[in-house]
C-alpha positions as CSV (number, residue, x, y, z in Angstrom):
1,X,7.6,4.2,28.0
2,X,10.1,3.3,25.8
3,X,12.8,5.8,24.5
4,X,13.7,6.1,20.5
5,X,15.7,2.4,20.5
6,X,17.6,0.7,17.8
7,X,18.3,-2.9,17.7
8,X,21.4,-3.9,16.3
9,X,21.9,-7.6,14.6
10,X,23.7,-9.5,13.8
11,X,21.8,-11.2,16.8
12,X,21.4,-15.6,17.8
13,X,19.3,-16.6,15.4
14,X,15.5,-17.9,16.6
15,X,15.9,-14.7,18.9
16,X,11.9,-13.7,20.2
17,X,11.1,-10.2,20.9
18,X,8.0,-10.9,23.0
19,X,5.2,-8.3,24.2
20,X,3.1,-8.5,26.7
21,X,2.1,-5.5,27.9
22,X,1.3,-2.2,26.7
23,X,4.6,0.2,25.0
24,X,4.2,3.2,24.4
25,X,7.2,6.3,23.2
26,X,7.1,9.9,24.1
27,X,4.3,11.9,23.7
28,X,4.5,13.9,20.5
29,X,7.2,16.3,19.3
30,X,7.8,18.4,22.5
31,X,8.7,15.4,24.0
32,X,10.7,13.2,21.5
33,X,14.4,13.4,22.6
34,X,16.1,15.8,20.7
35,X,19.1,13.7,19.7
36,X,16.7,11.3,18.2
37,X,16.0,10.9,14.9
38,X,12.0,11.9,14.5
39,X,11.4,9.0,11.8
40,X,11.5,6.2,13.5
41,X,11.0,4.6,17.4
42,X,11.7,1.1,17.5
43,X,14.6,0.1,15.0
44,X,15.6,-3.7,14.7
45,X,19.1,-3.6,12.1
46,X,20.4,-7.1,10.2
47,X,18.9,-9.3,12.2
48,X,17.8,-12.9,10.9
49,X,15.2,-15.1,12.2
50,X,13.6,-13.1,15.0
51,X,10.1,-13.3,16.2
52,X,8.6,-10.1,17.1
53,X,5.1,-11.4,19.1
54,X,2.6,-11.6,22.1
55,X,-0.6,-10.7,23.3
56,X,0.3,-6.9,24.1
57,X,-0.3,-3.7,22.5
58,X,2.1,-0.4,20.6
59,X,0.5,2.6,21.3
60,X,2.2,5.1,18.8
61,X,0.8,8.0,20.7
62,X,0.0,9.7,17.0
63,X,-2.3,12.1,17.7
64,X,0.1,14.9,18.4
65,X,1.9,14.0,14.8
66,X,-0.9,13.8,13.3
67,X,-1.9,17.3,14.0
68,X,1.5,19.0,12.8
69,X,0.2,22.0,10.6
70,X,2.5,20.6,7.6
71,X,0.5,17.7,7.6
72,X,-2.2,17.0,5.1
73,X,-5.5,19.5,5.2
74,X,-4.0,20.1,8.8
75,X,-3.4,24.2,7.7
76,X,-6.1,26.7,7.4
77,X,-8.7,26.2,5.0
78,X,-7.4,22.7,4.3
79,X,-4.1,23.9,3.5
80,X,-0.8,22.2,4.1
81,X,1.7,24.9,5.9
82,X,5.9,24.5,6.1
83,X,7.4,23.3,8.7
84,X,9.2,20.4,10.3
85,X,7.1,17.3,9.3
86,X,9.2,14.4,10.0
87,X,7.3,11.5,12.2
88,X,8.4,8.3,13.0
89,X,7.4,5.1,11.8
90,X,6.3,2.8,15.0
91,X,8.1,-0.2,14.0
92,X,11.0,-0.4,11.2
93,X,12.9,-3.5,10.0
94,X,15.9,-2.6,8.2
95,X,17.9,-5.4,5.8
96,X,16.5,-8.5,8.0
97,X,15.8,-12.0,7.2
98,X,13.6,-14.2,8.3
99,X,11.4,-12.1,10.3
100,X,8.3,-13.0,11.7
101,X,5.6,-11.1,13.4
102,X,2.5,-12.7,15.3
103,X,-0.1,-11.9,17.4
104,X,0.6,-7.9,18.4
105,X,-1.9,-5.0,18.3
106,X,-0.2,-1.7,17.1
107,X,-2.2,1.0,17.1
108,X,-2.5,5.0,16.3
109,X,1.5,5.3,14.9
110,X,2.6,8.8,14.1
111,X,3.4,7.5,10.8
112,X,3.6,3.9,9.2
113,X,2.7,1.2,11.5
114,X,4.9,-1.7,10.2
115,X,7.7,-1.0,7.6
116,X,10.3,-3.3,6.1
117,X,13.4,-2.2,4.2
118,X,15.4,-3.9,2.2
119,X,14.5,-7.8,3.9
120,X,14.5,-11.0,2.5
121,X,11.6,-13.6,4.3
122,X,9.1,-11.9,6.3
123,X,6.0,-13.2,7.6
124,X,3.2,-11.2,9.6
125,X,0.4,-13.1,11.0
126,X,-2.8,-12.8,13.2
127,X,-1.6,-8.9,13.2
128,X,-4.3,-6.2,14.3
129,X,-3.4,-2.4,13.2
130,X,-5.8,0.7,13.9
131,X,-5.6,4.2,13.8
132,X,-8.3,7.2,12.7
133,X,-9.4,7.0,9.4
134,X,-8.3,10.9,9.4
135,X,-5.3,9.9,10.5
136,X,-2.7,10.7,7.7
137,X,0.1,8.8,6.4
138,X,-0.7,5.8,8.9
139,X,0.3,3.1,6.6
140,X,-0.3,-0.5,8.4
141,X,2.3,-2.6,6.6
142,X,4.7,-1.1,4.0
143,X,7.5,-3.3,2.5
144,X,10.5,-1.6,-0.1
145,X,13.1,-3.4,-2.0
146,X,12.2,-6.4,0.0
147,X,11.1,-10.5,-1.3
148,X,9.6,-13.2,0.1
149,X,6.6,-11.6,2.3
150,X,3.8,-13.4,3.3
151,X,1.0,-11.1,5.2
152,X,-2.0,-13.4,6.8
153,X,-4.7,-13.3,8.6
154,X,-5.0,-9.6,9.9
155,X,-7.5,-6.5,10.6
156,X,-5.7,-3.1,9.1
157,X,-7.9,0.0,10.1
158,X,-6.1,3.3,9.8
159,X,-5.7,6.5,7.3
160,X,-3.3,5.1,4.7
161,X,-2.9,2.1,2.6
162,X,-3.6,-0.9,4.7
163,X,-0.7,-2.6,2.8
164,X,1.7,-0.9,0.6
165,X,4.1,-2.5,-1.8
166,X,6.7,-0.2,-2.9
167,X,10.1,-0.1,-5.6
168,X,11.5,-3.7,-5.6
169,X,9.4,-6.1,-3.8
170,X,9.2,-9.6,-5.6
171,X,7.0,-12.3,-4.1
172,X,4.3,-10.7,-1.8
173,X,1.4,-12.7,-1.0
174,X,-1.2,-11.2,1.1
175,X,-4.0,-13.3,2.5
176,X,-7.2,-13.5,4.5
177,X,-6.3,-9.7,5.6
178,X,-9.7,-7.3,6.1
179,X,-8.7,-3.7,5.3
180,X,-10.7,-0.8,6.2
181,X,-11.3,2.1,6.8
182,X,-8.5,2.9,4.8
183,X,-7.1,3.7,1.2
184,X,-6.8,0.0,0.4
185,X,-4.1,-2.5,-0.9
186,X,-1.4,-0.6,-2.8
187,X,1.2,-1.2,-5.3
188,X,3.1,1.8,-5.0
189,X,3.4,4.5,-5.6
190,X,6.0,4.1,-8.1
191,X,8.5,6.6,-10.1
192,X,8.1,9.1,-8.1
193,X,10.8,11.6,-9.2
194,X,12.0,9.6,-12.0
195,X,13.1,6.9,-10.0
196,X,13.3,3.3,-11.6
197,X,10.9,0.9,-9.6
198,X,10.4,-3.2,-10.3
199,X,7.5,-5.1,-8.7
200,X,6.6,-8.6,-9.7
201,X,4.9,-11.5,-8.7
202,X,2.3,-9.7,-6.2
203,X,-0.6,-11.8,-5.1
204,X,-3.7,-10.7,-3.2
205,X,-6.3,-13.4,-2.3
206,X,-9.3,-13.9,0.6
207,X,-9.7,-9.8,1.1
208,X,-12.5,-7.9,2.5
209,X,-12.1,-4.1,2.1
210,X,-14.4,-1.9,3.6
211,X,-15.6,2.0,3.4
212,X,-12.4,2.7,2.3
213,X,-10.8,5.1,-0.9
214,X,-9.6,2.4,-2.6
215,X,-10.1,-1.3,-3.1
216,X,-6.9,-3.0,-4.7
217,X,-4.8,-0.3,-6.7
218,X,-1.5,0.4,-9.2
219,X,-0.5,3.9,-8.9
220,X,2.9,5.3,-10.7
221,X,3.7,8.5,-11.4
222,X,4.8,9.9,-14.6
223,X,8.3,10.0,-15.3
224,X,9.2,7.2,-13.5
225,X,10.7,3.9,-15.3
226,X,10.2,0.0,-14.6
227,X,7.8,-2.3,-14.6
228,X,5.1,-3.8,-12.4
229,X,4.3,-7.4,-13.6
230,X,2.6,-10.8,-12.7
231,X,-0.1,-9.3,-10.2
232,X,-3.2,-11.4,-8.8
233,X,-6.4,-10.3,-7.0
234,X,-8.1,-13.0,-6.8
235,X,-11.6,-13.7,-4.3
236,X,-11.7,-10.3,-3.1
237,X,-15.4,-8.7,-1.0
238,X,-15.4,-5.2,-1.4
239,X,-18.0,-2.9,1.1
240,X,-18.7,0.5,-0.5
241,X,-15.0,1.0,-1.2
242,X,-14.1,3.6,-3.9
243,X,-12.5,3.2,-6.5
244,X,-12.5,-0.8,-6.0
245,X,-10.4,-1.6,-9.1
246,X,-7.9,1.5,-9.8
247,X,-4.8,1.6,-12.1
248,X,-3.4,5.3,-11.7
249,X,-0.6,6.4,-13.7
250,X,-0.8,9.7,-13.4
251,X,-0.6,9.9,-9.8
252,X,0.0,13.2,-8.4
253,X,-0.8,14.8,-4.4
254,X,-1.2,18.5,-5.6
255,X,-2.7,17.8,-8.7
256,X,0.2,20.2,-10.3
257,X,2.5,17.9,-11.7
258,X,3.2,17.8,-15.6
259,X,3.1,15.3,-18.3
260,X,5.8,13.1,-18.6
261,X,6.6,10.6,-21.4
262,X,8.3,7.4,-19.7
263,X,6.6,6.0,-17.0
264,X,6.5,2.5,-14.9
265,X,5.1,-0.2,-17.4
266,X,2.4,-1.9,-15.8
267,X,1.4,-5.3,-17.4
268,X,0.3,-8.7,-16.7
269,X,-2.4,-7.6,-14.3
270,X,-5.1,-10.1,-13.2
271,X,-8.8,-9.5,-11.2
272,X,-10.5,-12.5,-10.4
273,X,-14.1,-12.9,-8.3
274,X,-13.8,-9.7,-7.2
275,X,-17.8,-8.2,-6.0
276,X,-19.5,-6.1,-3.7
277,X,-20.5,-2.8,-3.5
278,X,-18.6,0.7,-4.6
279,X,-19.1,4.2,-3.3
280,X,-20.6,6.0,-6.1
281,X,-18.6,9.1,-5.5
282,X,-16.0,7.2,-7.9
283,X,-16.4,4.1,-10.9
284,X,-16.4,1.2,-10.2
285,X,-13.4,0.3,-12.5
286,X,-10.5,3.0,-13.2
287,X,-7.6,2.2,-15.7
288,X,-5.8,5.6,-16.0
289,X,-2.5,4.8,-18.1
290,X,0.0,6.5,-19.9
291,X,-0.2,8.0,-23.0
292,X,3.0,6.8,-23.8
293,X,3.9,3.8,-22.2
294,X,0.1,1.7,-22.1
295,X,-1.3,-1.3,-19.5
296,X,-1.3,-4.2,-21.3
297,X,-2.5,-7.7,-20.4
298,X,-5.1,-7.0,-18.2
299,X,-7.7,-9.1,-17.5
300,X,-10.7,-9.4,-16.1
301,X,-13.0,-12.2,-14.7
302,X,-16.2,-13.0,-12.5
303,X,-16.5,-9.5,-11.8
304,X,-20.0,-7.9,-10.0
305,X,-19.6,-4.4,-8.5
306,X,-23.0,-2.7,-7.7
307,X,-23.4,0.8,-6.3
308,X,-23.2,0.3,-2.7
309,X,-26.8,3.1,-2.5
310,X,-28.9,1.9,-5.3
311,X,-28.0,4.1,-8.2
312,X,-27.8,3.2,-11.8
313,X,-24.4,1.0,-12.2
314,X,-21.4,3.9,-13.2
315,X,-19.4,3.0,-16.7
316,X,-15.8,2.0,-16.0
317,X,-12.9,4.3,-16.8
318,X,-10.3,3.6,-19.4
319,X,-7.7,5.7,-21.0
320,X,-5.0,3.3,-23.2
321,X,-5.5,0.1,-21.0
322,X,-4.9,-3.3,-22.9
323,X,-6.4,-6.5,-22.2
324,X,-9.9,-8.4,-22.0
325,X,-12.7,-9.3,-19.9
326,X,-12.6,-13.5,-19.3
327,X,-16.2,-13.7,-18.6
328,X,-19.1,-11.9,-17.6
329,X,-18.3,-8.8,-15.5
330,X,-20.7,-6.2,-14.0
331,X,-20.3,-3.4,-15.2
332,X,-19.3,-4.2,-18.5
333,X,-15.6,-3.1,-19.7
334,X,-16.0,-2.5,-23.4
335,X,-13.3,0.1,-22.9
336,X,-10.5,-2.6,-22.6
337,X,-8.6,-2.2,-26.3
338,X,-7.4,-5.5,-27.8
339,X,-3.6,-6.8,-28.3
340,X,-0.7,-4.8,-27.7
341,X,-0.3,-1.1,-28.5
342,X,3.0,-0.1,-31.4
343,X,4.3,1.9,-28.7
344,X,5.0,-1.1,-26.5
345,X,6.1,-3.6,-28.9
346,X,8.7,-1.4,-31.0
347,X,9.9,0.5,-28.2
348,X,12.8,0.0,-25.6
349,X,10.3,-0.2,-22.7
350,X,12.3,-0.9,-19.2
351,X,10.9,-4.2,-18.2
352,X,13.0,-4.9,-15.4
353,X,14.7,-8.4,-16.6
């Protein structure tokens, strides 16, 4: 067992951080030191080029987090009650460079599996993550303010996003990674609180997602500013996933939140070869933008998405979505408006150059 542990850089570059065994941190709240902070275990601080690998396993021991009251449809009759609700993320990488993780299995973390802040290089590879699909705000890789990612060749299983790109990541590429059970590949969200948040050049290729809430979404909320730009998915195999292709900018978790009239611009968004089969709880398309600040320059191409139990195919969503279908898609988007809306090309619209 391995206490609460920060590692403090700077550190010899080409450092390895190898595990072998199994590591585990104390089990649940009642036994997390009290002069420990309760949001994160294991802590690595400006360090550049270190390997974090082996054949071993973290065990986040989650299951006593996960079942906090204050947690999500943890309270009585679904309800979420007050309370301390602070868990800590397994793993946390905080202003590094040149990172690299390979090989590890991390499994059931009381909160975020993997998370990066504010790093410059990072490459994870050959990574497996699990935890419960009911297992809630398990996120399996989550970068912020951070450029230069590449994420390859890995199984994420949990109750979260499987990735999750948040405010100021630039250059994220995310390949040959199977996701699910989950809710998905994420951008965002984004804005929340009025914040300002810029995300370009996002790439997702070689994905399978699988019985999972969401396939490959944009969510922002309202009120934020911004822009998310220059985003591929490209040759992605989707399983009855909900929701396979979502834009949400009106995302909200109490379903109480009130209109806004700025919001993160989301534009230059491109689906390519993307198929499979969609829960039919949901469409199989959903473009949900702002009233006041539009998606523009979507488009679409070589898209088939069939209901995954052999109902008739569902229409798409769209509310004030710009852009164009390529070539044949399945569904049909008819919904798509053409060019670009007044309100975007006469307005001051925070575009994040």
């Amino acid at each position: 067992m391995i206490q609460p542990t920060m590692f403090l850089g700077p550190c010899e570059a080409g450092l390895v951080f190898q595990i072998d065994g199994v590591v585990v941190p104390p089990d649940g709240p009642d036994s997390w030191p009290t002069n420990s902070s309760r949001r994160q275990w294991l802590v690595f601080y400006r360090t550049d080029g270190l390997a974090l690998q082996g054949g071993g396993v973290i065990e986040g021991r989650g299951e006593k987090w996960w079942n906090l009251p204050c947690k999500p449809h943890r309270g009585i009759n679904g309800s979420t009650l007050p309370g301390p609700c602070d868990s800590p993320v397994a793993v946390r990488f905080f202003e590094g460079s040149n990172l690299t993780l390979r090989g590890l299995r991390i499994q059931n973390s009381p909160q975020f599996h993997f998370r990066f802040d504010s790093c410059n290089g990072v490459t994870v590879d050959s990574i497996t993550i699990s935890s419960p699909a009911s297992s809630p705000n398990t996120d399996g890789i989550h970068v912020e303010n951070t450029d230069f990612v590449g994420i390859y060749n890995s199984v994420i299983s949990n109750g979260d996003d499987c990735v999750s790109i948040g405010a100021g990541c630039w250059h994220v590429h995310v390949q040959n990674v199977t996701c699910g059970p989950s809710h998905g590949i994420s951008i965002g969200s984004l804005g929340k609180q009025n914040s300002r948040a810029c995300v370009s050049n996002v790439t997702v290729t070689n994905a399978v997602i699988k019985s999972s809430d969401n396939g490959v979404r944009i969510k922002t909320w309202q009120g934020g500013t911004g822009s998310v730009s220059t985003v591929t998915f490209k040759d992605i195999y989707m399983d009855n996933v909900r929701n396979p292709i979502i834009i949400d900018q009106y995302y909200c978790l109490n379903k109480g939140c009130a209109n806004q009239t700025s919001a993160v611009l989301v534009s230059g968004v491109s689906y390519e070869n993307i198929k499979g089969t969609y829960d039919v709880r949901s469409p199989p398309m959903h473009f949900g933008c702002s009233d006041s600040v539009p998606c523009t320059n979507v488009t679409l191409s070589d898209i088939e998405l069939l209901p995954a139990q052999g109902y008739v195919v569902a229409d798409p969503y769209c509310w004030n979505v710009y852009g164009g279908s390529e070539s044949l898609t399945i569904p049909p988007v008819p919904c798509l408006l053409e060019g670009l809306p007044r309100s975007i090309m006469e307005s001051d619209v925070d575009r994040c150059s």
